[in-house]
PDB file as gemmi writes it, atoms N, CA and C in Angstrom:
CRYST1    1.000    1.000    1.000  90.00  90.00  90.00 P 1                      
ATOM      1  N   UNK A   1      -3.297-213.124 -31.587  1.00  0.00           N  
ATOM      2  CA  UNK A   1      -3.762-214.433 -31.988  1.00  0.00           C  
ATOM      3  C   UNK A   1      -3.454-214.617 -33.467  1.00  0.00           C  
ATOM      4  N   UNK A   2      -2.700-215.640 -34.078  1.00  0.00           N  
ATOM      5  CA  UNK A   2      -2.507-216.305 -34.719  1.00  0.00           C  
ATOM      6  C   UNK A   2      -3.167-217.021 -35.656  1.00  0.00           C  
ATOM      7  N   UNK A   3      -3.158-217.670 -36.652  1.00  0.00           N  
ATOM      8  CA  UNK A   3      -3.462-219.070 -37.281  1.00  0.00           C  
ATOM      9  C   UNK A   3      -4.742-218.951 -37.536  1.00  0.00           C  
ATOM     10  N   UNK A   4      -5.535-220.131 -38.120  1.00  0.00           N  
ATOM     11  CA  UNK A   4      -6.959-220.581 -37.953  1.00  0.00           C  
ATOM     12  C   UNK A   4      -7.929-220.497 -37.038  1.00  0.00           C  
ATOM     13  N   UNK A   5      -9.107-219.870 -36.595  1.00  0.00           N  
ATOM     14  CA  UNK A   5      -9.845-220.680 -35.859  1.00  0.00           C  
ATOM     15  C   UNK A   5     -10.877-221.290 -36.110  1.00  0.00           C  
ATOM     16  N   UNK A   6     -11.002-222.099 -35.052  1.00  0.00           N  
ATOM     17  CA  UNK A   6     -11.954-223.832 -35.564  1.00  0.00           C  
ATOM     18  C   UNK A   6     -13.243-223.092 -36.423  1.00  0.00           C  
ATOM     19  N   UNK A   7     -13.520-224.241 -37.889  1.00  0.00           N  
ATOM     20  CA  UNK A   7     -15.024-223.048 -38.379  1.00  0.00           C  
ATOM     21  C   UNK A   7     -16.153-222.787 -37.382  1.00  0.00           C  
ATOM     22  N   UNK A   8     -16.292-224.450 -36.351  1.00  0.00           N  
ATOM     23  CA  UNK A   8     -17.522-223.844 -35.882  1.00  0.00           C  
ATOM     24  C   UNK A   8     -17.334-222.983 -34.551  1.00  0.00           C  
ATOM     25  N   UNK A   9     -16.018-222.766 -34.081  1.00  0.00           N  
ATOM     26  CA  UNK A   9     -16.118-221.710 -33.039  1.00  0.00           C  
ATOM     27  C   UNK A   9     -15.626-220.474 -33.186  1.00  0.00           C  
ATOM     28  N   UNK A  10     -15.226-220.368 -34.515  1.00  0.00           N  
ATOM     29  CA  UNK A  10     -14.996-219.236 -35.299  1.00  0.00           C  
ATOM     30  C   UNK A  10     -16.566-218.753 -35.753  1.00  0.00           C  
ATOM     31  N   UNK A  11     -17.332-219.464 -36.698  1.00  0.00           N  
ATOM     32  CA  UNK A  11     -18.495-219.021 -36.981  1.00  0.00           C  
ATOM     33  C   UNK A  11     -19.042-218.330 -36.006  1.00  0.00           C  
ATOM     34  N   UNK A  12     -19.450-219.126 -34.527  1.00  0.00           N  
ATOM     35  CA  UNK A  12     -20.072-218.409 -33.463  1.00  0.00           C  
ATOM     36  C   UNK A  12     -19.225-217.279 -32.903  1.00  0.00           C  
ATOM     37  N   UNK A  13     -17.793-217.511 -32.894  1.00  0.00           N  
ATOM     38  CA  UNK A  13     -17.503-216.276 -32.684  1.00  0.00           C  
ATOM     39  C   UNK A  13     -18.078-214.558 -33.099  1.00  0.00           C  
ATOM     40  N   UNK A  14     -17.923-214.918 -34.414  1.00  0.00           N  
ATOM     41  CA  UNK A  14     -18.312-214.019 -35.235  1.00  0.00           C  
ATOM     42  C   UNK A  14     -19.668-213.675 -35.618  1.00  0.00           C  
ATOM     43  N   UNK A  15     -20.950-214.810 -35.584  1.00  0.00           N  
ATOM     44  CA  UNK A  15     -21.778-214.507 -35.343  1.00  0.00           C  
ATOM     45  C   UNK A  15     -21.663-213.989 -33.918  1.00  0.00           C  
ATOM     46  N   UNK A  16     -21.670-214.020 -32.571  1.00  0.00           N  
ATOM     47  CA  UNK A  16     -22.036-213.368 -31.670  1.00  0.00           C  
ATOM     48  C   UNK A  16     -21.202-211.767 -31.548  1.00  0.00           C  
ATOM     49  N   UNK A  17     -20.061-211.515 -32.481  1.00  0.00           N  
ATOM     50  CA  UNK A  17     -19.916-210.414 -32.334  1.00  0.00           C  
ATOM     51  C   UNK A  17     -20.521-209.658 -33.004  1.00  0.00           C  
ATOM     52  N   UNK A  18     -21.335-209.654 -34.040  1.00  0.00           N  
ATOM     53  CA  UNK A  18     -22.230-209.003 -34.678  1.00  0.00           C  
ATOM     54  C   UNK A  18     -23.645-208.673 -34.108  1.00  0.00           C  
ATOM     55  N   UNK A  19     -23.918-209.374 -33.768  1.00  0.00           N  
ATOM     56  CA  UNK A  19     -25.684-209.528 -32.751  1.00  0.00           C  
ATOM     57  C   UNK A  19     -24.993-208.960 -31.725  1.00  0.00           C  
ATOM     58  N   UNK A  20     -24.004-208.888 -30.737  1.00  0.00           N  
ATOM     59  CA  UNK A  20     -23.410-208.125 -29.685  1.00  0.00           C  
ATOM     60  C   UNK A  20     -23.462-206.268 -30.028  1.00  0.00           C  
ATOM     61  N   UNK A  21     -22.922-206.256 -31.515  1.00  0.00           N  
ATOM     62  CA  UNK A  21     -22.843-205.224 -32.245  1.00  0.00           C  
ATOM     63  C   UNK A  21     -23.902-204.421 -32.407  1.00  0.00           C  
ATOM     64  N   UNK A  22     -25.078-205.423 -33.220  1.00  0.00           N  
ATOM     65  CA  UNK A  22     -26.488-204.896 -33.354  1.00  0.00           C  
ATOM     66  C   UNK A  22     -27.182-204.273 -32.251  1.00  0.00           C  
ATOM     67  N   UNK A  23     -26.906-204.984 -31.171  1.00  0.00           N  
ATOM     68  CA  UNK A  23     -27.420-204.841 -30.186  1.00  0.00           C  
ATOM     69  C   UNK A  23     -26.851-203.252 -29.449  1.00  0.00           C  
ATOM     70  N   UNK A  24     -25.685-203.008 -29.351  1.00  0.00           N  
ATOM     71  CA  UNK A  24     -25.560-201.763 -29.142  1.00  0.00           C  
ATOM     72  C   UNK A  24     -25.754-200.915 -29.983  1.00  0.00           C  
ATOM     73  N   UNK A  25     -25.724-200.779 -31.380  1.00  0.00           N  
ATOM     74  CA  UNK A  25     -26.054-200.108 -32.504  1.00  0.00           C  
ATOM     75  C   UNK A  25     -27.971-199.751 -32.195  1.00  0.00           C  
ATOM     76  N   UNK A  26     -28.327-201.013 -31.655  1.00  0.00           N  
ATOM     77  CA  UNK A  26     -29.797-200.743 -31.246  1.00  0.00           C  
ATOM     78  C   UNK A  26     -30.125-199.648 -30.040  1.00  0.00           C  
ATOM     79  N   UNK A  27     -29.355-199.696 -29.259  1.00  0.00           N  
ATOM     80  CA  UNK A  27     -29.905-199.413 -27.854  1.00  0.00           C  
ATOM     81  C   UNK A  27     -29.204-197.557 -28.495  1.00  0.00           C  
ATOM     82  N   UNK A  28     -28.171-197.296 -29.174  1.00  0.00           N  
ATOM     83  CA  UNK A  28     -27.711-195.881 -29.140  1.00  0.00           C  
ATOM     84  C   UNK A  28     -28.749-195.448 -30.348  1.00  0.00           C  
ATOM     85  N   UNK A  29     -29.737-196.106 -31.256  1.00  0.00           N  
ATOM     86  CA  UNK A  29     -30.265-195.408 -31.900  1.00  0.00           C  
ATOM     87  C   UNK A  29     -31.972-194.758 -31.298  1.00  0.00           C  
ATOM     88  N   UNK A  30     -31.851-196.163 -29.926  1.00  0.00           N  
ATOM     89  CA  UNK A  30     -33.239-195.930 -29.204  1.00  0.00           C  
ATOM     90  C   UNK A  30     -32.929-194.914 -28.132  1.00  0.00           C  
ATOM     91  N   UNK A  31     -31.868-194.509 -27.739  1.00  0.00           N  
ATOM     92  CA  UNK A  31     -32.075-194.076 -26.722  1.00  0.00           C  
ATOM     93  C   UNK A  31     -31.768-192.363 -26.573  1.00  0.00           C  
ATOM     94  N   UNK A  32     -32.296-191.927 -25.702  1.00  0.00           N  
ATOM     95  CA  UNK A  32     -32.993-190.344 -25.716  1.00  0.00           C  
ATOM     96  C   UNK A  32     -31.745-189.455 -26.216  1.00  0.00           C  
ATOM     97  N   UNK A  33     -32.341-188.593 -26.884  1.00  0.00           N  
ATOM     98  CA  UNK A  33     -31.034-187.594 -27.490  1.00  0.00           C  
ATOM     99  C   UNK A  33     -30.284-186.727 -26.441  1.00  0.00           C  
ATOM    100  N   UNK A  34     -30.811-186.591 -25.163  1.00  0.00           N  
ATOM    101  CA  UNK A  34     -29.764-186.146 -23.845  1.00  0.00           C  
ATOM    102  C   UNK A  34     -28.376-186.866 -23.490  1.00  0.00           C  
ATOM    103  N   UNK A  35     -28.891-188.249 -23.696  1.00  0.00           N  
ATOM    104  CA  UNK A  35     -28.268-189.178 -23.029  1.00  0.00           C  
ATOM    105  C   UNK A  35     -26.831-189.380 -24.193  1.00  0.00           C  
ATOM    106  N   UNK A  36     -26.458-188.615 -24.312  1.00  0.00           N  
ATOM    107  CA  UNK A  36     -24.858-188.481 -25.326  1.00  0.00           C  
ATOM    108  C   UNK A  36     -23.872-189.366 -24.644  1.00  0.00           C  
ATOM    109  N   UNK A  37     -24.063-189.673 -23.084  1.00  0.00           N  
ATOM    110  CA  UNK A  37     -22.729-190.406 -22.852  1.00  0.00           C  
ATOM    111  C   UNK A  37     -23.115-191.401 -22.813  1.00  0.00           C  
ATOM    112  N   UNK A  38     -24.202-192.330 -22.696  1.00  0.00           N  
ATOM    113  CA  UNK A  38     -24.700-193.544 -23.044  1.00  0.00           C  
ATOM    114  C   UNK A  38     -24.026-193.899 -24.475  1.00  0.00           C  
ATOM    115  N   UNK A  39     -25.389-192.671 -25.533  1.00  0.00           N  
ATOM    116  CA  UNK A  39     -25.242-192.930 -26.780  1.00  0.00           C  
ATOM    117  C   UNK A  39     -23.906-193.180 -27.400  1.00  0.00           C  
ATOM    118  N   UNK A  40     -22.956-192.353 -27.149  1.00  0.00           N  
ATOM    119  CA  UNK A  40     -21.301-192.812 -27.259  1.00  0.00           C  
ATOM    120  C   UNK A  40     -20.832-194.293 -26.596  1.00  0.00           C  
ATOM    121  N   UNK A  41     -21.228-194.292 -25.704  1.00  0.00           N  
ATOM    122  CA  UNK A  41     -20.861-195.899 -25.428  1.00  0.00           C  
ATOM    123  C   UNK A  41     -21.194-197.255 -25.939  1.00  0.00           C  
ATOM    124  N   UNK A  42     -22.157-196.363 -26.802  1.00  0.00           N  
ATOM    125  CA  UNK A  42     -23.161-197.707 -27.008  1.00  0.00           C  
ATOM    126  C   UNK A  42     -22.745-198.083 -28.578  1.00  0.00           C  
ATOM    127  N   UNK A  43     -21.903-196.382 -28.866  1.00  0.00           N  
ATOM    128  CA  UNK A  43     -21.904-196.682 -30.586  1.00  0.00           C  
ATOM    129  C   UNK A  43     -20.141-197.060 -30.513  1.00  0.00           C  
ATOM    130  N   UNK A  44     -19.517-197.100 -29.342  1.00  0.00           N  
ATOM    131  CA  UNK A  44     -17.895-197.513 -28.860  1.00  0.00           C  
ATOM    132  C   UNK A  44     -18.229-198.448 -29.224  1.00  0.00           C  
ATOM    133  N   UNK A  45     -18.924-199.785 -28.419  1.00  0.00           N  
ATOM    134  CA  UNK A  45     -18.945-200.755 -28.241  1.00  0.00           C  
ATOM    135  C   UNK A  45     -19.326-201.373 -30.147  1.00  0.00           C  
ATOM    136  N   UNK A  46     -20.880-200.584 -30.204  1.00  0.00           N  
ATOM    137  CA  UNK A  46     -20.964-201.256 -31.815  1.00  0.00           C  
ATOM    138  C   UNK A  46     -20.034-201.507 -32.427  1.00  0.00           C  
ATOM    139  N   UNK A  47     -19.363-200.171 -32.781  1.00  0.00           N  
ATOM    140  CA  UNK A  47     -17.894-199.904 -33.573  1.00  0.00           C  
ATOM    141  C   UNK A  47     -16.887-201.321 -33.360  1.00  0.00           C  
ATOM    142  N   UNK A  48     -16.452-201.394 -32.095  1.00  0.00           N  
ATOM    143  CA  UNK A  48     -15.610-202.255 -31.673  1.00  0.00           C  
ATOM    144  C   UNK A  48     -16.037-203.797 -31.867  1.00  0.00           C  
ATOM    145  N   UNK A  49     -17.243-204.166 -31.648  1.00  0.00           N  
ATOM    146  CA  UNK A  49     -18.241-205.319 -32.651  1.00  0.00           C  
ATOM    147  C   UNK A  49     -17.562-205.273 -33.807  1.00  0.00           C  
ATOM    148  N   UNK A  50     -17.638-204.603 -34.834  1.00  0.00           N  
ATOM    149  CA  UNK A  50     -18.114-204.346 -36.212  1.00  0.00           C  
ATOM    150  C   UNK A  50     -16.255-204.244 -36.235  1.00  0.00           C  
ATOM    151  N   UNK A  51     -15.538-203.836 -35.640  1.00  0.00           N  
ATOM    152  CA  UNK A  51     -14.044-203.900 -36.408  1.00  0.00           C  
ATOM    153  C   UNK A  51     -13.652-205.281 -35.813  1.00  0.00           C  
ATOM    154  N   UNK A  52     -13.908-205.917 -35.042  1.00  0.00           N  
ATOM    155  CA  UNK A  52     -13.456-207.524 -34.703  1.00  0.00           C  
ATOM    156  C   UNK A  52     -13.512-208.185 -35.225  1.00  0.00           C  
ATOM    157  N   UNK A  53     -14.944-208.260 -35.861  1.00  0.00           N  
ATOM    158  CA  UNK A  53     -15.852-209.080 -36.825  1.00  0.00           C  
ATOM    159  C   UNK A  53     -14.903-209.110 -38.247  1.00  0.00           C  
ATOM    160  N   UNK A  54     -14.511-207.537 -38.204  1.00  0.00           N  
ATOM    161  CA  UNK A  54     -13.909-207.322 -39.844  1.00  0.00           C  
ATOM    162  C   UNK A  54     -12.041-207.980 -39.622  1.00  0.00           C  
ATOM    163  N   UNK A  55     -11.573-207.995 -38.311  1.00  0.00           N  
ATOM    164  CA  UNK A  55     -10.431-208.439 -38.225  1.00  0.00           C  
ATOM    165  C   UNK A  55     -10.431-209.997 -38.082  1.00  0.00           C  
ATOM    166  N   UNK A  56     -11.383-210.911 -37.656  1.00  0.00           N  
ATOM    167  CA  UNK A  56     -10.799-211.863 -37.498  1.00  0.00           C  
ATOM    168  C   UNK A  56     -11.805-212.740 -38.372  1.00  0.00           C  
ATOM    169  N   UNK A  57     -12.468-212.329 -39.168  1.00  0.00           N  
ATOM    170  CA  UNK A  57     -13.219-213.133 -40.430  1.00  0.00           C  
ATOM    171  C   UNK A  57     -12.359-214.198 -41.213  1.00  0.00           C  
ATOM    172  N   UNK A  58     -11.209-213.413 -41.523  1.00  0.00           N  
ATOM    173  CA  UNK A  58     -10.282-213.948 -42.713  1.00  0.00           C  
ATOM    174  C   UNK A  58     -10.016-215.375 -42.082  1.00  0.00           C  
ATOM    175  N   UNK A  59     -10.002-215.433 -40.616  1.00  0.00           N  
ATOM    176  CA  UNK A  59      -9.391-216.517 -39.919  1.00  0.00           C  
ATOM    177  C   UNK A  59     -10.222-217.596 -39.764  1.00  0.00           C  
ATOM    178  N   UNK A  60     -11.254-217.588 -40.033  1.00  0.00           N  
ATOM    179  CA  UNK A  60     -12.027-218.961 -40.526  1.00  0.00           C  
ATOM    180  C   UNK A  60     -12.536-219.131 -41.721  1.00  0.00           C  
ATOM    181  N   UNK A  61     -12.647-220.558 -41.817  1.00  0.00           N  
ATOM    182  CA  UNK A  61     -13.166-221.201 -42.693  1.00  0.00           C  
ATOM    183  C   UNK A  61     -14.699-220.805 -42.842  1.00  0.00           C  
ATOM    184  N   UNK A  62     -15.433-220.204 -43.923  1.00  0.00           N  
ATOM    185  CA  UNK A  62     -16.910-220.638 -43.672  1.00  0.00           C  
ATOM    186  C   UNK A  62     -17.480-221.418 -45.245  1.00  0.00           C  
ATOM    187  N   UNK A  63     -18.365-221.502 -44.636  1.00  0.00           N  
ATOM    188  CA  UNK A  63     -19.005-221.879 -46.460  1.00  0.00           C  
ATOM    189  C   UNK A  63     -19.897-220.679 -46.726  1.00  0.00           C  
ATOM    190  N   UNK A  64     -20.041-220.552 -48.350  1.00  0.00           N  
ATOM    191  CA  UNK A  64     -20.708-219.583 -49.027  1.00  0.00           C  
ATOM    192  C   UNK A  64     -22.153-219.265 -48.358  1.00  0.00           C  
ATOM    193  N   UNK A  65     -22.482-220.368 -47.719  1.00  0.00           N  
ATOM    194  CA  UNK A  65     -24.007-220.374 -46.781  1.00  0.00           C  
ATOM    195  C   UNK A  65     -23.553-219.524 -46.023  1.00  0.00           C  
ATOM    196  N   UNK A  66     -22.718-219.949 -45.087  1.00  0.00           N  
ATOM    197  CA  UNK A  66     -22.257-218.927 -43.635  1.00  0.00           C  
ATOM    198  C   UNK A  66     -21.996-217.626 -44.197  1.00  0.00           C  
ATOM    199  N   UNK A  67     -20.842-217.455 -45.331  1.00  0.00           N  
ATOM    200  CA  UNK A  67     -20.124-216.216 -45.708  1.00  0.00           C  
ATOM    201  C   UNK A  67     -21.157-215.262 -45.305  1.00  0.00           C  
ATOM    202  N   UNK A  68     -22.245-215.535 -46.908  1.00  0.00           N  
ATOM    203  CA  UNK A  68     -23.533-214.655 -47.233  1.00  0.00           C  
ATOM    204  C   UNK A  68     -24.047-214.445 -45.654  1.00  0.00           C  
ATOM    205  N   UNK A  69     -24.288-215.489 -45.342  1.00  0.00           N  
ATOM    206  CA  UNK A  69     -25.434-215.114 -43.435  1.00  0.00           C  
ATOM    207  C   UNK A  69     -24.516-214.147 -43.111  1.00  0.00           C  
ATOM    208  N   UNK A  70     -23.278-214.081 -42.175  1.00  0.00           N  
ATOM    209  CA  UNK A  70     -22.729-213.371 -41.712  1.00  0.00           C  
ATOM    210  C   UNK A  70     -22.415-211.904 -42.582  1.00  0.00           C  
ATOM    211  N   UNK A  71     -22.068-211.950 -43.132  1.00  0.00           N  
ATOM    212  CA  UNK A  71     -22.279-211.181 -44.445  1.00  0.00           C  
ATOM    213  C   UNK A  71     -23.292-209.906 -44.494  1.00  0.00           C  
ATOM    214  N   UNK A  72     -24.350-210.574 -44.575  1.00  0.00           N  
ATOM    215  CA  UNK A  72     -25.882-209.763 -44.476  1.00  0.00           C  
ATOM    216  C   UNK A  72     -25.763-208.982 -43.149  1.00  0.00           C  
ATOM    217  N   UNK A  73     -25.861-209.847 -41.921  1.00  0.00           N  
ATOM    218  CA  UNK A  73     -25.684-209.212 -40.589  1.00  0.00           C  
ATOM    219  C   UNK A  73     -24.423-207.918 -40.641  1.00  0.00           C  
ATOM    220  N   UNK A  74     -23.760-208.248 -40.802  1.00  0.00           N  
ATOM    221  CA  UNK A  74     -22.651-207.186 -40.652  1.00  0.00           C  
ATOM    222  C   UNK A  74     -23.063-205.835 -41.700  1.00  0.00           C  
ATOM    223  N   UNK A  75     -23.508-206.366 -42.372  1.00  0.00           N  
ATOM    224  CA  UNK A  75     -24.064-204.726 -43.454  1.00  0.00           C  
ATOM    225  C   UNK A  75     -25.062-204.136 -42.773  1.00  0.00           C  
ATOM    226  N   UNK A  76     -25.646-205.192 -41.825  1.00  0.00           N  
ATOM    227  CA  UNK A  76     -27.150-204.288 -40.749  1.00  0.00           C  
ATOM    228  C   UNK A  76     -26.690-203.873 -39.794  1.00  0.00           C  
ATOM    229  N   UNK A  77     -25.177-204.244 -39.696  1.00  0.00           N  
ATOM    230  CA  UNK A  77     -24.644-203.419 -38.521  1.00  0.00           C  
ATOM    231  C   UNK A  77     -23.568-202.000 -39.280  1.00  0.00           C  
ATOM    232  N   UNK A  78     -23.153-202.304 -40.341  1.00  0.00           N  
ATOM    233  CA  UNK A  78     -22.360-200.802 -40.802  1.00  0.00           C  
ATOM    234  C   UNK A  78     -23.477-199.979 -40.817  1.00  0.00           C  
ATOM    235  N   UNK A  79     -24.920-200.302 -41.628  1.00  0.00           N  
ATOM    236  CA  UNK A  79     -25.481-199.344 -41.782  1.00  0.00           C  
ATOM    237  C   UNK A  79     -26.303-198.575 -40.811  1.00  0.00           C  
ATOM    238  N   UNK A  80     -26.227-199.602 -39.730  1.00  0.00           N  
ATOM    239  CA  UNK A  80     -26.824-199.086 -38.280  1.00  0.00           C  
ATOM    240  C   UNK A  80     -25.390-198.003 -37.755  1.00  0.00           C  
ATOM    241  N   UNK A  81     -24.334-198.576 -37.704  1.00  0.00           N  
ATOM    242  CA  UNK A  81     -23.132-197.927 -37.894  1.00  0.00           C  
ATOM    243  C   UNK A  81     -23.107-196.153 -38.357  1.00  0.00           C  
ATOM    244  N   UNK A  82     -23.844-196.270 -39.735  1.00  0.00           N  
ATOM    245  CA  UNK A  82     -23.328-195.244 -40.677  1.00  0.00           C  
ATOM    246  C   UNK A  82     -24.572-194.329 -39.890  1.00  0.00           C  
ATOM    247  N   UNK A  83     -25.677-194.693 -39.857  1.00  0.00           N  
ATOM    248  CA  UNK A  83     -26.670-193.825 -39.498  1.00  0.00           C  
ATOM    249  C   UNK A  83     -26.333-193.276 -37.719  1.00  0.00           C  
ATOM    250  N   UNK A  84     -25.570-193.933 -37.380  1.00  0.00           N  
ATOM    251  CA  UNK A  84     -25.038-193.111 -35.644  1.00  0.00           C  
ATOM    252  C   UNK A  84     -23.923-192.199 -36.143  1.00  0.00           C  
ATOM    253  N   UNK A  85     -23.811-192.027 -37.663  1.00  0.00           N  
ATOM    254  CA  UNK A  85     -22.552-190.863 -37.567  1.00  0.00           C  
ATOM    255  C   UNK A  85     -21.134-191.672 -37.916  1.00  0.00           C  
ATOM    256  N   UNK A  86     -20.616-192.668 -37.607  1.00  0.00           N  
ATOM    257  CA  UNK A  86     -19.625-193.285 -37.790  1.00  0.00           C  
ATOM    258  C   UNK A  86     -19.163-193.568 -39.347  1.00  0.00           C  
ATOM    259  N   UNK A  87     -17.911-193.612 -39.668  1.00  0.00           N  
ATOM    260  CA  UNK A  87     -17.066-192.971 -40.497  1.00  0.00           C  
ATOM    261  C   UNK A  87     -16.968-194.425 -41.192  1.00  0.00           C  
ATOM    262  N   UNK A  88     -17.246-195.634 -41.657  1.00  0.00           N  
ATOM    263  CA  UNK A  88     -17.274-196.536 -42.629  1.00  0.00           C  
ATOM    264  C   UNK A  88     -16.656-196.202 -44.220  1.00  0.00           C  
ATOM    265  N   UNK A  89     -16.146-197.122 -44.453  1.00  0.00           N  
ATOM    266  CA  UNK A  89     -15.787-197.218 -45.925  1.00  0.00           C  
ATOM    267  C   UNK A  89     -16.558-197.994 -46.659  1.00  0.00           C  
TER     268      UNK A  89                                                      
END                                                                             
């Protein structure tokens, strides 16, 4: 994919890949320390949230309101990120 996308279906894009993100970042930090092949799936999926989000940002428009919002969210997801072990810069 190419070009621009629209701000406001870009915004939601990107907001829902982050809360998609959180959301598995949530469930692998809740869930029982046996359960390793869950917990790996759950921190796949975060991961894969959290690098989409970082690939297709550039491609919309937001305003400094949106930037910052989205912005914030995505640092609650690296650092949910960093604390499952995952390798962030």
């Amino acid at each position: 994919m190419s070009g621009q996308l629209s701000p406001e279906i870009g915004r939601e894009f990107l907001l829902t890949e982050l809360k998609t993100g959180l959301t598995f970042a949530d469930l692998a930090l809740s869930a029982p320390d046996g359960d390793t092949v869950k917990i790996q799936r759950d921190i796949h999926n975060a991961r894969k949230a959290y690098d989409s989000f970082q690939r297709f940002r550039s491609r919309v428009d937001l305003t400094d309101h949106e930037n910052t919002e989205l912005q914030e969210i995505a640092d609650q997801l690296k650092r949910a990120l960093q604390q499952l072990g995952e390798p962030l810069a």
